[in-house]
Backbone as a printed PyTorch tensor [residue, N CA C, xyz], in Angstrom:
tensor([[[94.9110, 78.0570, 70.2400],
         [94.3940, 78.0090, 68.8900],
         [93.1660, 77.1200, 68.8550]],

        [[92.1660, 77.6400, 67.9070],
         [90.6860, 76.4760, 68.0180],
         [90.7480, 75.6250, 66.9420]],

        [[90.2990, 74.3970, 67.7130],
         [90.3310, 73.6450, 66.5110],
         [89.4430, 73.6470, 65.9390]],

        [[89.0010, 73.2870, 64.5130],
         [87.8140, 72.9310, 63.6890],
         [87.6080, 71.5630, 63.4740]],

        [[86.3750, 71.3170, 63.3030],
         [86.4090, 70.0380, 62.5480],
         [84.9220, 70.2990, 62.0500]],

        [[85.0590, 69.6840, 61.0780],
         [83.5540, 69.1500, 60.1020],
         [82.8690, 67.7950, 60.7520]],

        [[81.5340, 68.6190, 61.0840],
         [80.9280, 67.2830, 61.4560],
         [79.7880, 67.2070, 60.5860]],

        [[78.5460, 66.1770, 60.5610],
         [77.7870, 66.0250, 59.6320],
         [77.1410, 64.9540, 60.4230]],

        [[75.5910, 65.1550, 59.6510],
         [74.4670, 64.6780, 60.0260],
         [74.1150, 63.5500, 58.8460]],

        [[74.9570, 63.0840, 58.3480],
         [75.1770, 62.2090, 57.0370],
         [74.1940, 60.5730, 57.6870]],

        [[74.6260, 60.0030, 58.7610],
         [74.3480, 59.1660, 59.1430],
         [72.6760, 59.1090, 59.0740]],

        [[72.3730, 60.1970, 60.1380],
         [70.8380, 60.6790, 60.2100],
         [69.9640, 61.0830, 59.0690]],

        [[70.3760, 61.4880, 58.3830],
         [69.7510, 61.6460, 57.1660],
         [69.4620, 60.4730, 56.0770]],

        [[70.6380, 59.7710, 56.1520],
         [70.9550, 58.7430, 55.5540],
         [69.5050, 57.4640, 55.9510]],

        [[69.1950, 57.1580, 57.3560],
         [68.9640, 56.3970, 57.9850],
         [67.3440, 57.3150, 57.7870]],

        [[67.0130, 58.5470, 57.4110],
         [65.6310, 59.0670, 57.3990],
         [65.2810, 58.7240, 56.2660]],

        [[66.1720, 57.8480, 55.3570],
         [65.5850, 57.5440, 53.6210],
         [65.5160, 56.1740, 53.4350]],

        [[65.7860, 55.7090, 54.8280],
         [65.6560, 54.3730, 54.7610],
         [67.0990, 53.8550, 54.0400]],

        [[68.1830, 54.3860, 53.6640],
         [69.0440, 53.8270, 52.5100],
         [70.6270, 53.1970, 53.4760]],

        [[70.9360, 51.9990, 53.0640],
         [71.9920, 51.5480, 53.8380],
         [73.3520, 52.2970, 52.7330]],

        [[74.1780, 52.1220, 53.9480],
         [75.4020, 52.9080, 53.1760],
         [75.5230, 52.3450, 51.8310]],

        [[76.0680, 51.3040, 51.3090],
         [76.1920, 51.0240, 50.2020],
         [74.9180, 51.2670, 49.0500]],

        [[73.7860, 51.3130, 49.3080],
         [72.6450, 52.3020, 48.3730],
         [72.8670, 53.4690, 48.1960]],

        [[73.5690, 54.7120, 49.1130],
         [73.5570, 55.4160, 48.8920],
         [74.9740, 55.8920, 48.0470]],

        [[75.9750, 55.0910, 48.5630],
         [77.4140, 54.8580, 47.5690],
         [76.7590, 54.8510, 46.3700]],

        [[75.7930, 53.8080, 46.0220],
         [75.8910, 54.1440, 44.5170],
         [75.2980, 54.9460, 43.6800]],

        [[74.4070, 55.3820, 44.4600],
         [73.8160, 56.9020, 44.0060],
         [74.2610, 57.6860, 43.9360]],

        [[75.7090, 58.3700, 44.5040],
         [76.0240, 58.7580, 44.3170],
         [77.9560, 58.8330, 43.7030]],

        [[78.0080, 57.6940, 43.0380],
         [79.1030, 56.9080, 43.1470],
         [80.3420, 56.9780, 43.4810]],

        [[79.9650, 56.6760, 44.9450],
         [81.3040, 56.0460, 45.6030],
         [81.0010, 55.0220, 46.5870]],

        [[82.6780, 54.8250, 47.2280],
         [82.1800, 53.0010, 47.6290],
         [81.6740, 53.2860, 49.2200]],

        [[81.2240, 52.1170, 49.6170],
         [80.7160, 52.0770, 50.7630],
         [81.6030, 52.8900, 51.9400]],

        [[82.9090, 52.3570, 51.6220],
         [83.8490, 52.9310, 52.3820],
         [84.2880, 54.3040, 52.6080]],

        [[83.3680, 54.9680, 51.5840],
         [84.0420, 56.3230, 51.4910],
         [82.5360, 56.9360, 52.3530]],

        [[81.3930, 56.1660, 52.1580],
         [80.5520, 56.6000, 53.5430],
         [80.5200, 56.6020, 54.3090]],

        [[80.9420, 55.4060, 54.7620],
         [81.4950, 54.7080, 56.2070],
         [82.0670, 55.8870, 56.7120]],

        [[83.4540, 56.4310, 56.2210],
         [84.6960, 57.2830, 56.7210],
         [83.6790, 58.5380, 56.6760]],

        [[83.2790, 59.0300, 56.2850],
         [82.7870, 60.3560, 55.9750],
         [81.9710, 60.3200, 57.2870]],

        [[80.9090, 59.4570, 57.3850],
         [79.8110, 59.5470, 58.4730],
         [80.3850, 59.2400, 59.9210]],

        [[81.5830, 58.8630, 60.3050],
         [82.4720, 58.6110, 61.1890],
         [83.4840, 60.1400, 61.3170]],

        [[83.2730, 61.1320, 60.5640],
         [84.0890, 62.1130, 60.5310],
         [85.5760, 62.0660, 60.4400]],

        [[86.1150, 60.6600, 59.2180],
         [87.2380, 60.2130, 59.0650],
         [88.1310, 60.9150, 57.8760]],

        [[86.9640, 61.1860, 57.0030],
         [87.2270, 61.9360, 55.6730],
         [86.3850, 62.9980, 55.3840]],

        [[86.8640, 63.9470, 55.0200],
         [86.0550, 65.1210, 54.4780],
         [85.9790, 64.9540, 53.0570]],

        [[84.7550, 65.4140, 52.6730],
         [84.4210, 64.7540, 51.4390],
         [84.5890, 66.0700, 50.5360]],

        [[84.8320, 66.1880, 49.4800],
         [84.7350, 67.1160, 48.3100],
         [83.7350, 68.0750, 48.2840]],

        [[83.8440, 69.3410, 47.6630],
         [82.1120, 69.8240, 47.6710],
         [81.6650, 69.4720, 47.1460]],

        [[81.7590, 69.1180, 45.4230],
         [81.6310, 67.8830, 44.3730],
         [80.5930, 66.8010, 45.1190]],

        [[81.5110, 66.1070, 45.7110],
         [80.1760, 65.1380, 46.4700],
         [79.8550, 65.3440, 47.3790]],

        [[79.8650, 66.0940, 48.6260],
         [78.9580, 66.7630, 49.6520],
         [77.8360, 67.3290, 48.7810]],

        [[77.9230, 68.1560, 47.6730],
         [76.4860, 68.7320, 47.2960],
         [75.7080, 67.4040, 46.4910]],

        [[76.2460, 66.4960, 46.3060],
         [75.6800, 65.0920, 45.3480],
         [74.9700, 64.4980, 46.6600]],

        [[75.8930, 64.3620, 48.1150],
         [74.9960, 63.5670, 48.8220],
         [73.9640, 64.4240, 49.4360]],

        [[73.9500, 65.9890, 49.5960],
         [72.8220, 66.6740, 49.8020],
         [71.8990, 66.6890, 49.1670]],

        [[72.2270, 67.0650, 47.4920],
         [70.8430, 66.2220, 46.7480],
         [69.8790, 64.9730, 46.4170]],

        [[70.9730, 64.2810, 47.0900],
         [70.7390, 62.6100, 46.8010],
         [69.4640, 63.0660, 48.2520]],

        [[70.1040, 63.3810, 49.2130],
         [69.3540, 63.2610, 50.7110],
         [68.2210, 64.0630, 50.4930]],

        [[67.9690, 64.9160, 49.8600],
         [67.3770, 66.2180, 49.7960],
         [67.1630, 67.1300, 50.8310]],

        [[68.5430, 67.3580, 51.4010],
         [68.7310, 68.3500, 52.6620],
         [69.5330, 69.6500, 51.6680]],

        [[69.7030, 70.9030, 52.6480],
         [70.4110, 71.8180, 52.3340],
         [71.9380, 71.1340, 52.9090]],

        [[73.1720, 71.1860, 51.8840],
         [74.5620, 70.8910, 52.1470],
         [74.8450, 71.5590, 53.9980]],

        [[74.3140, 72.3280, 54.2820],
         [74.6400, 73.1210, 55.5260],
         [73.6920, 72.4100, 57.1220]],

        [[72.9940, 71.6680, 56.3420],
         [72.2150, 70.9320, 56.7750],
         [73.1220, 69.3260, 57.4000]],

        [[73.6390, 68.8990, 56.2900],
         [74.0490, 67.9490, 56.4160],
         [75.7830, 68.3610, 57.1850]],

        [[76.2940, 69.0200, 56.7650],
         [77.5590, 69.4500, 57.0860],
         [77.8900, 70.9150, 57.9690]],

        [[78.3300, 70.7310, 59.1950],
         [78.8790, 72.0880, 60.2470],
         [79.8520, 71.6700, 60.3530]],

        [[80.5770, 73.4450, 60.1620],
         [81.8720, 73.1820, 60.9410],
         [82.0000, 73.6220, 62.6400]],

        [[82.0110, 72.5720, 63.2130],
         [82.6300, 73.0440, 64.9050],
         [83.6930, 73.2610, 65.2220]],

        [[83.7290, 74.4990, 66.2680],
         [84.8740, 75.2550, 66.4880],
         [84.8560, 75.0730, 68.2140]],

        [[86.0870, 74.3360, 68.5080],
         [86.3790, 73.8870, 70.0930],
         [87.3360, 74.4860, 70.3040]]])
């Protein structure tokens, strides 16, 4: 059976706006921690806020987020 997982370019993008995790938490409001986990591929985030931090980033959501299949 393959596994999936969601990975994301959250970090990289993040780090192309110049914005430390907690700037971008509050732009899009949530806490630091919930970036932290997300950009570590700890938590999968909502589409709700996956499309908030794609706009915040101004990437396409598909951009920021793949799913890999191993």
């Amino acid at each position: 059976m393959e596994e999936r997982l969601l990975t994301n370019t959250l970090k990289v993008q993040r780090a192309k706006k110049d914005l430390t995790q907690e700037q971008l938490a509050q732009m899009v409001g949530v806490t630091r921690k919930t970036i932290n986990t997300v950009e570590n591929g700890k938590y999968v985030p909502s589409t709700y806020l996956a499309l908030k931090l794609a706009g915040v980033l101004k990437v396409p959501v598909e951009e920021l987020f793949q799913i890999w299949e191993g």
